[in-house]
N, C-alpha and C positions, 0 to 999 in steps of 0.2 A: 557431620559437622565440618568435615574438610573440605568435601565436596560444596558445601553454601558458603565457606569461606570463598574456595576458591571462583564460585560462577557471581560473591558479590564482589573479590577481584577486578575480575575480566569485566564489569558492569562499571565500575569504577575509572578504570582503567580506558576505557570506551568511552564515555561521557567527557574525561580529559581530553581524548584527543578530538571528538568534536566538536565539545562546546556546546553547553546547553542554548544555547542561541539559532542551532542548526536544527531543532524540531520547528515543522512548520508550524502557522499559527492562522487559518485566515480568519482576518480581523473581520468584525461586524461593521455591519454600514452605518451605525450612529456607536461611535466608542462610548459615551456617556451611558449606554444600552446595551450591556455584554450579552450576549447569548451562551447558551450550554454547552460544550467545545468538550470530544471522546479524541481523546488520542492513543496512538498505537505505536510505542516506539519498539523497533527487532536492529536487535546486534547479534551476529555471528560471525564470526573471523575465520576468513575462510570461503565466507557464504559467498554469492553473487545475486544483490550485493551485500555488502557484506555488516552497513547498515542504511535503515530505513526507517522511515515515519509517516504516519496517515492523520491528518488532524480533521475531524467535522463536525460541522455548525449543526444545532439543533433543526436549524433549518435549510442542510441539506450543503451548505457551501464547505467545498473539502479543501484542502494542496495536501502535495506529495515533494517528499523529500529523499533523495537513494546517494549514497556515496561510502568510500571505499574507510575500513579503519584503517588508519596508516600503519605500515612499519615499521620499527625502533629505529629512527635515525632518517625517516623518509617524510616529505612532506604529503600531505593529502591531496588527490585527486578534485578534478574537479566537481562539485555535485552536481546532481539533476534535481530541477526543481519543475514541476508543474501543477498548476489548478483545474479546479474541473465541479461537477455539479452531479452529489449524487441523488441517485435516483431516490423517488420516497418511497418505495418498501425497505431499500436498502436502509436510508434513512432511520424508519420509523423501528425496521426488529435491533437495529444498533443502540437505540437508545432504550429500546423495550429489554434488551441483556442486560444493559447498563444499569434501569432497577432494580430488574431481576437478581443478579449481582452486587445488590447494594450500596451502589457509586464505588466498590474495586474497594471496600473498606474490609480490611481480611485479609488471611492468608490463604493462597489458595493453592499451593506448592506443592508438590505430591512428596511424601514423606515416605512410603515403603519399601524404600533401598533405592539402589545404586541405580539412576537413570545418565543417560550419554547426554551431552551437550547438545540441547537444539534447538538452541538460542535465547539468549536474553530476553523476555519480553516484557515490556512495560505499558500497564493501560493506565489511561488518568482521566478522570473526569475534573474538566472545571467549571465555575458558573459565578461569577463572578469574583469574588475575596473565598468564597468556597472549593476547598483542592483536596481531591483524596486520591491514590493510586495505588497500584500492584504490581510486583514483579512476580517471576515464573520463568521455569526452565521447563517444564511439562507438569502437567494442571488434571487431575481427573475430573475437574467437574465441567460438565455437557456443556452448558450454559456458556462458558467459556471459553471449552475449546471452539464451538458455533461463533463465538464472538471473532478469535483470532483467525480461524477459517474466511470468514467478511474480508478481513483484512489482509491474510494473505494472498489471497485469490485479486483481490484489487491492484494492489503490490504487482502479482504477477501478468496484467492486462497492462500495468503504468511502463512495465520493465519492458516486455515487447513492445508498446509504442517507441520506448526511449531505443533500444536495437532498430527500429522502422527510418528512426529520425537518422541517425549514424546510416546505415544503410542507404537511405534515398540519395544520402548528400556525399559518400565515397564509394558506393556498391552497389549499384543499381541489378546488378547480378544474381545478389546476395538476399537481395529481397522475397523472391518465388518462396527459397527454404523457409524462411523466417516467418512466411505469411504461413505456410501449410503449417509449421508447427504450433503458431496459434489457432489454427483451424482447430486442432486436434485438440487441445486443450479447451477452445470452447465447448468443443462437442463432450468432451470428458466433463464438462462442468468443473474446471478450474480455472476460469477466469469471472472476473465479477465490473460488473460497471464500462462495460464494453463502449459504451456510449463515448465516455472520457476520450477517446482516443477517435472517432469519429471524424473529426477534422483532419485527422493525419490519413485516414485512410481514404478520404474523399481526395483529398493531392494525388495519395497514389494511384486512383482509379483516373481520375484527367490528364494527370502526365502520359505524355504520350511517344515520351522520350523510354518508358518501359513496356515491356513484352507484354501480350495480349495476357498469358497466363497468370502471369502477376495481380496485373489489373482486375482480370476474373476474380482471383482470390480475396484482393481487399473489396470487391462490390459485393460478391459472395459474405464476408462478414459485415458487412454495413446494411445489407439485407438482414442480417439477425437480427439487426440495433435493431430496424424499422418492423418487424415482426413482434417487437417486443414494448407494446405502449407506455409500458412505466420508462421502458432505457431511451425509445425515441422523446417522450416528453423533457429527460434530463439534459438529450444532447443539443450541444451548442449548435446555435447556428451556422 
């Protein structure tokens, strides 16, 4: 009981200092015509970073939102905002969980003692005046952990872009590491919607103001994208 006190605390306590206004939302192309919208809110304090949110359209249109919780007495950080297109397998098993899990109507908190803190997480489904959701600190059911896996692994392809974007523009340097270690997380299958970031890694392969090795590594994953018809079909032009 102390323990749910305290993680709906810190859930509380988080929400204040963002402001429910800082979950993305991308709008639909006719407002009068809402479409079905899964969102994925993670607060960890501590984390990096430390929170984030993934919101997507039934039909496949995402953004992404990442920024810092503040510290008592400190103002916030500025956030990272970006949109993108995901891909439709991705798509389609997101919202096939999303049934499966009966629109996040339930509890689905694992109850058998004492688990560590590994983050707040909130999914919601909306679809028009219709809003149901779920929080969770760790979840045994399959179904969901597969769900928040989607999304973390997204999260962690948006976060290396946003490190690429700081890096290109003060650290040209700095970029080689940063590329190899999402190599490795590709290849480990912890990155998801590689596509999303496709434009940043086409800069980095024609600037020619960086090292050959560099450039190898971002054509090298931009080769995955194109390998991959569902990720090349998603990525922008």
């Amino acid at each position: 009981m102390i323990r749910r006190t305290l993680i709906a605390a810190l859930l509380l306590a988080a929400l204040s200092c963002l402001g429910l206004a800082q979950t993305p939302n991308p709008e639909p192309d006719h407002p009068e015509a809402p479409v079905p919208i899964v969102t994925f809110d993670f607060v960890l304090q501590g984390g990096t970073p430390s929170h984030y949110a993934i919101a997507v359209q039934s039909q496949g249109k995402a953004s992404y939102r990442s920024d810092e919780v503040p510290a008592a007495g400190r103002a916030p950080l500025q956030p990272y905002f970006y949109r993108f297109l995901v891909s439709e397998p991705t798509r389609m098993r997101i919202f096939e969980l999303t049934r499966a899990l009966n629109y996040f109507q339930g509890d689905f908190e694992y109850h058998g003692g004492r688990i560590a803190n590994m983050g707040i997480k909130t999914l919601t489904f909306k679809d028009g005046s219709r809003e149901s959701h779920t929080s969770f600190n760790y979840s045994t059911n399959h179904r969901l952990q597969e769900l928040t896996l989607i999304f973390q692994n997204i999260s962690t392809t948006l976060e290396h872009g946003r490190r690429l974007e700081y890096l290109h523009r003060y650290d040209k340097l700095g970029l080689e590491a940063e590329l190899k270690s999402m190599e490795d997380a590709a290849n480990k299958k912890q990155l998801a919607e590689l596509q999303a970031v496709a434009p940043l890694l086409k800069r980095l392969l024609n600037d020619s103001g960086i090292i050959n090795v560099t450039r190898r590594r971002a054509d090298h994953l931009l080769q995955m994208i194109q390998s991959d018809p569902a990720a090349r079909a998603a990525a922008p032009e």
